[in-house]
C-alpha positions in Angstrom: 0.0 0.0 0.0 2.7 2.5 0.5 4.6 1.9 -2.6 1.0 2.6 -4.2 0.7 5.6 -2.7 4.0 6.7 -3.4 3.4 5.7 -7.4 -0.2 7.8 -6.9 1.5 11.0 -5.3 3.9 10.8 -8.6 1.3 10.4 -10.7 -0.5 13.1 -9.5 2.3 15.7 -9.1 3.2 14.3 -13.0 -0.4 15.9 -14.1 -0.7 18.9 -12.1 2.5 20.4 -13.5 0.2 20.5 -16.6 -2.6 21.9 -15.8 -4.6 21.8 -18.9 -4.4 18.1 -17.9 -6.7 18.9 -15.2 -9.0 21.4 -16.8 -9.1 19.1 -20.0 -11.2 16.5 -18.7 -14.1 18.8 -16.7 -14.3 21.4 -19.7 -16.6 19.5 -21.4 -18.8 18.2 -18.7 -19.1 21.9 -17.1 -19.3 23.7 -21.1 -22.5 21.0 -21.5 -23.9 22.2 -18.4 -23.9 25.5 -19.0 -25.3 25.1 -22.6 -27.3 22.7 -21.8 -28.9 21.8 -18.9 -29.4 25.2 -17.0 -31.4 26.6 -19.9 -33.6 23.7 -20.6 -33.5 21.8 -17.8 -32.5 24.4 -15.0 -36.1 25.0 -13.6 -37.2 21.9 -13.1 -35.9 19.7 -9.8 -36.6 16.7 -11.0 -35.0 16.9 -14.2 -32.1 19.2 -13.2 -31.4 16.4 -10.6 -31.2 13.9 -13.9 -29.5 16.0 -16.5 -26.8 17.0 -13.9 -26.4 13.2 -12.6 -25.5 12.8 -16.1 -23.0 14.9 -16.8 -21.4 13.4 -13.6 -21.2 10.5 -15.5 -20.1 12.0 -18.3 -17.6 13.6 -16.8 -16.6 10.4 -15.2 -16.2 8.8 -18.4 -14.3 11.7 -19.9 -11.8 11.7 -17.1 -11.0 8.5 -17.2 -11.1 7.0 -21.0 -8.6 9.8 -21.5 -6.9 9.9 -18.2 -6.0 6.5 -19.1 -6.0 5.8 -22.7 -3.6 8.7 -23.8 -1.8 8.9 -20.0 -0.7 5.1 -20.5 0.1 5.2 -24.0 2.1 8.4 -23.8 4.0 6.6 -20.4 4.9 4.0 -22.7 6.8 6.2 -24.9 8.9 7.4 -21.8 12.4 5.7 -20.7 10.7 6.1 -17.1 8.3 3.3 -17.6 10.3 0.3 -18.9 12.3 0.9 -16.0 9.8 0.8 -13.4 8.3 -2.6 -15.0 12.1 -3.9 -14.4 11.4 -3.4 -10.5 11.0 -6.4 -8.6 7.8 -4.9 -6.4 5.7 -5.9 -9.7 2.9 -4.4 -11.5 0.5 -4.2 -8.3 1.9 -1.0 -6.5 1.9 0.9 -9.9 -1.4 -0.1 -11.3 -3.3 0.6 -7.7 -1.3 3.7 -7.7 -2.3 5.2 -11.2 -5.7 3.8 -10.1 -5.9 6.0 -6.8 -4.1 9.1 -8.6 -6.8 8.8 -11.7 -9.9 8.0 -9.2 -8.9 11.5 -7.3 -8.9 13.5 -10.3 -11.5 12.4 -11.3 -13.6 13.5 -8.3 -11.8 16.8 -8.8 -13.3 17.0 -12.2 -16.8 16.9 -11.3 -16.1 20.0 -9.1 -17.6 22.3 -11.7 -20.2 19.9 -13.0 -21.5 20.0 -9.2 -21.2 24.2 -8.5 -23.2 24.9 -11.8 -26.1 21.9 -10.4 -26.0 23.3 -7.4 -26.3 27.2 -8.1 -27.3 27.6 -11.4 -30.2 25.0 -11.2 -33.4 23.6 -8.7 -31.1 19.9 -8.8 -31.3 19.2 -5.6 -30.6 16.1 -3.4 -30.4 15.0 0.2 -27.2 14.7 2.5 -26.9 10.5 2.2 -27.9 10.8 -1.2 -25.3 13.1 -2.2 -22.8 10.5 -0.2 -24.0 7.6 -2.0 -23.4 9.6 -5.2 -19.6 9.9 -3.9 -19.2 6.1 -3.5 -21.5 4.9 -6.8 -18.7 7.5 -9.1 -16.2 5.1 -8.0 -18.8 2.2 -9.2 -18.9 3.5 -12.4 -15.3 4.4 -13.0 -14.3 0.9 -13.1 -15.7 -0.1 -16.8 -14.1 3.2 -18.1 -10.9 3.0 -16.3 -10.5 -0.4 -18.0 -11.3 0.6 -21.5 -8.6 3.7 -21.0 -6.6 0.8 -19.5 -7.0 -1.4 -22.9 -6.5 1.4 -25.1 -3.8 2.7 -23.6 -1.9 -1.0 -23.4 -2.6 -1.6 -26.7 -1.7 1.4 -29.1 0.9 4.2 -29.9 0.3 7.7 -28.0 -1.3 8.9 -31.3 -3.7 5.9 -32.4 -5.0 6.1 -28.6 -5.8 9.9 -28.7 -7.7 9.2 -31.6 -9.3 5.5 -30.6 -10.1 7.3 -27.5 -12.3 10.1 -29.5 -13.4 8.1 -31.7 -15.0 5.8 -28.6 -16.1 8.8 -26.5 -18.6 10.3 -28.3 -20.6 7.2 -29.3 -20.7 5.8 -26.0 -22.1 9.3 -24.2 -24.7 9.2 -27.0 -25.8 5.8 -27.4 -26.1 5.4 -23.3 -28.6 8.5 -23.5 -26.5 10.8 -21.7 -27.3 13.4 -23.5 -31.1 12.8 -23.0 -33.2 12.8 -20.4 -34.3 9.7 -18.7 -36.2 7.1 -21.4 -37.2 10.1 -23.7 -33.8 9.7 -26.3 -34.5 8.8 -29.4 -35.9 5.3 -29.9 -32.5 3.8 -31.4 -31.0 5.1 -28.5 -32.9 3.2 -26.8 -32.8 0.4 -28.1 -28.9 0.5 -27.8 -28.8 2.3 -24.8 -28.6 -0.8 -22.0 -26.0 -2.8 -23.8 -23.9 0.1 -23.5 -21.6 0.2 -20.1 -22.5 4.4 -20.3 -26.1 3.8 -19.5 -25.7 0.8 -16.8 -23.4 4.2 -15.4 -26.0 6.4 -15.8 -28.5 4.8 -14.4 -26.8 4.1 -11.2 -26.6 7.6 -10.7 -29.9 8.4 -11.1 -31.1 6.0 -8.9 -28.8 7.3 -6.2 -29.8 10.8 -7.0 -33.4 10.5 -7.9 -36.2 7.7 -8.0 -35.2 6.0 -11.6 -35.6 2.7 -11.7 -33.0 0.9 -13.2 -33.2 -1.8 -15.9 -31.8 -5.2 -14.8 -30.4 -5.3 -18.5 -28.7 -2.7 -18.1 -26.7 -3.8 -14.9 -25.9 -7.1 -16.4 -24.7 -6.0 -19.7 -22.9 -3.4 -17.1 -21.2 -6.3 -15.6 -20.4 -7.9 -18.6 -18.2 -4.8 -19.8 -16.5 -4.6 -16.7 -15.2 -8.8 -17.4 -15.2 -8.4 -20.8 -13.2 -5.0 -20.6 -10.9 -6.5 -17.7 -9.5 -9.5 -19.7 -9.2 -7.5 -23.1 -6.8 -4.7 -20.3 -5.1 -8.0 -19.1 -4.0 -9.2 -22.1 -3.4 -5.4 -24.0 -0.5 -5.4 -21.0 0.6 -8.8 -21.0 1.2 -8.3 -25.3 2.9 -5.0 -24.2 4.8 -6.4 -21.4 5.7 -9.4 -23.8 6.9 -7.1 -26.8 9.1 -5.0 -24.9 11.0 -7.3 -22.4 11.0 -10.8 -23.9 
């Protein structure tokens, strides 16, 4: 545990001397909030409660399909990381620490997606909610910190920053983040729970609201996070193969 945390604080210090790093990944989230939700959806509890649960999620999934799929790849590229691999500690410490850096930043990027619910709109929940809401982001970080993990293992710096686009968008669309609860259009809908976005999403607006969620969706949730583990496995065993065999 303490050589994680020493591999987190590194990690950490590593992407706050960039600090575009930071602001990268809650720009979006914040920018849709603004745009979006507290002109349309501002006045309305209920739905303000929604639309901002889902840009939490969305900015969960921006933080860490980037965080992790460029962040990794671009590691690779640096003498640092073959030498760390070389350490006899293992892959453990450095993989729970880039965990534990990339889970705090991502809680720091849902700072503005949380001022603008809470002052700019009626979203409004309760005290244990707004806990539970704290634990379930670390839920649904884990499918999305695998896919940055498998995209990352798996690709030069510049295919990931691309795979990683390409992959964004689709996903936040096609899980109906950028709809309001069951009222997307009906392809998305049809789509929508066998997509790991909207088993995320709907987690979060059960915790924040009254939704209730589709058992499809938290199996095929499930699924992804296997499905997404072994494809990350094997993306760093290849990697690990290629370089020091």
């Amino acid at each position: 545990m303490r050589l994680a945390l020493v591999h987190a604080r590194y990690q950490l210090l590593e992407t706050v001397r960039i600090p575009i790093a930071v602001v990268g990944s809650a720009f979006f989230p914040a920018v849709a909030m603004l745009f979006f939700v507290v002109p349309f959806a501002g006045n309305d509890p209920v739905g303000a409660t929604y639309a901002t649960a889902a840009m939490v999620t969305f900015a969960v999934m921006s933080a860490n399909i980037f965080q992790y799929g460029v962040g990794v790849a671009e590691d690779r590229d640096q003498p640092w990381n073959p030498y760390t691999r070389t350490l006899p500690a293992g892959p453990a410490p450095r993989f729970a620490g880039r965990v534990l850096a990339g889970l705090a930043l991502t809680y720091l990027s849902l700072i503005p997606v949380v001022v603008i619910g809470a002052t700019l709109t009626e979203a409004r929940v309760s005290a244990p909610a707004f806990l539970l809401a704290l634990a379930t982001v670390a839920v649904i970080s884990v499918p999305f910190t695998l896919l940055g993990l498998a995209i990352g293992y798996s690709m030069p710096s510049k295919a990931a920053i691309v795979v990683a686009q390409v992959v964004f968008f689709p996903l936040a669309f096609g899980g109906g983040l950028l709809s309001a609860p069951d009222q997307a259009p009906g392809f998305v809908e049809v789509v929508a729970p066998f997509l790991p976005t909207r088993g995320a999403v709907e987690l979060m607006w059960a915790t924040t609201g009254d939704y209730p969620v589709n058992p499809l969706s938290m199996v095929m949730l499930g699924v992804w996070v296997v499905l997404l583990a072994v494809v990350a496995g094997w993306a760093y065993r290849r990697d690990e193969g290629r370089r020091f065999s």
